[in-house]
Steps between C-alpha positions, in 0.01 A plus 500: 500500500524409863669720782695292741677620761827370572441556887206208422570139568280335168620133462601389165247293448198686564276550217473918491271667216507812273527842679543371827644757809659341765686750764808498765450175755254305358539105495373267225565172526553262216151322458297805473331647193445881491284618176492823292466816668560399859653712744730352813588830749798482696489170786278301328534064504374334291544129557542189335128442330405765415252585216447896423301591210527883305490799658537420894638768718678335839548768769801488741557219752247259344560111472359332248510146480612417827545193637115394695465497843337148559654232698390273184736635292792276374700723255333389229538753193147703470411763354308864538339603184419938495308587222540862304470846637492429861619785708701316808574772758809521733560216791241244323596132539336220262600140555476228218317214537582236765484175231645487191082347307402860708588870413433837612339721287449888488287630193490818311482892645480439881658704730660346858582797685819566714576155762209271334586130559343256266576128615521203260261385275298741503302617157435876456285596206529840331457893637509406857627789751733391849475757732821581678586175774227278368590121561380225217587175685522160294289320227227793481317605153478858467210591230524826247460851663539446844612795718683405857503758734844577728601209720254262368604102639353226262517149654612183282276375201232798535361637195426806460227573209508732222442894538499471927634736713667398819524809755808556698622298773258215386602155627377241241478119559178419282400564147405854396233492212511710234362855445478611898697724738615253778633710827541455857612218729352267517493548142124562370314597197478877451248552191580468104818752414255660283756800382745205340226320381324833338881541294448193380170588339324275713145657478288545770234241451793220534611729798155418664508154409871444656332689793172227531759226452749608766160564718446091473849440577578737810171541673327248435432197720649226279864359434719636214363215295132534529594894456618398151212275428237807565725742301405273160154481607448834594726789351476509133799318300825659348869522467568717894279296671590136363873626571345524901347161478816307362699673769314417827385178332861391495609635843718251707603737744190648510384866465609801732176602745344129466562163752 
């Protein structure tokens, strides 16, 4: 049984699941699909597009679905796709895709924090954390795990690779491999984040062969690619470390702390 308020705007045509809240003031428009166990607090839009899976709570003021912010838009009807159990704090905005063959995706169990923006196109995996004002510009791939500080800016088509932590105030126009702490500005590599990587039973003989491949990659004297190239011939193979190699092998911004 769902609980609707009357004070909410919910189109009849949206698609609304089984024991669904929705409070005073929010807006739904008509192509929008809210699953099971959702929860919409009061001043929430959701707009035409929109995908939510089970269990999502959506925090005051938030936007979902909202029309992208790229001059190569055309009104084309796109989509943003939010997987289940995402916690999506108050004042968050997430625009759909900017093409209609293109979509915006959101996984399961991350958490944006209050005023994240994440721009079109972009592709969040699962348990990622927003810290509060963090900005997620367009066409970036967000891997598994990742933790953004407080006013974070990512810049168009970075990735940002699985189980990294980005420290506040980090201004990110190149790729950030997977399994480091990435801080300052100019943005630069910081060490493994050993603690996250420890609660994910990573053990630490991988944690010292991360640390000799991220040696070849950051101080030595060699490009990205040669880096990778001495990782397979000289840090012993396995899942972590081939995850580093596919990363920086297929860099085309390149890698934060490299030319």
């Amino acid at each position: 049984m769902n609980n609707i308020s009357p004070q909410a705007y919910v189109d009849p045509k949206a698609k609304i699941g089984n024991n669904v809240t929705i409070y005073p003031f929010a807006y739904i428009e008509g192509d929008v699909e809210i699953g099971d166990d959702c929860v919409i607090y009061p001043y929430v839009s959701i707009m035409n597009g929109t995908r939510l899976g089970r269990g999502n709570k959506v925090y005051q003021n938030t936007v979902l679905g909202a029309e992208p912010q790229d001059f190569n838009y055309k009104g084309e009807i796109t989509t943003l796709e939010i997987g289940d159990e995402n916690i999506i704090r108050e004042n968050v905005v997430i625009n759909r895709a900017t093409y209609a063959t293109g979509k915006t995706h959101i996984g399961n169990r991350n958490f944006p924090m209050e005023g994240v923006h994440i721009s079109h196109d972009t592709d969040v995996h699962d348990y990622c954390v927003f810290g509060y004002g963090t900005k997620i510009a367009g066409d970036c791939e967000i891997h598994s795990g990742i933790i953004f500080s407080s006013g974070v800016i990512v810049n168009a088509q970075v990735r940002v690779g699985t189980a990294a932590m980005v420290t506040s105030g980090c201004r990110v126009s190149k790729d950030v491999p997977p399994f480091i702490v990435a801080t300052d500005n100019p943005v630069r590599y910081a060490g493994l984040n050993q603690e996250m990587l420890r609660s994910h039973g990573i053990s630490d003989k991988v944690l010292n062969h991360l640390a000799n491949a991220y040696r070849l990659v950051f101080h030595g004297q060699t490009s990205v690619f040669d880096a990778a190239f001495q990782i397979k011939e000289q840090v012993p193979d396995g899942s972590a470390v081939r995850n580093v190699v596919n990363f920086i092998q297929s860099t085309k911004l390149g890698i934060i702390g490299k030319l």
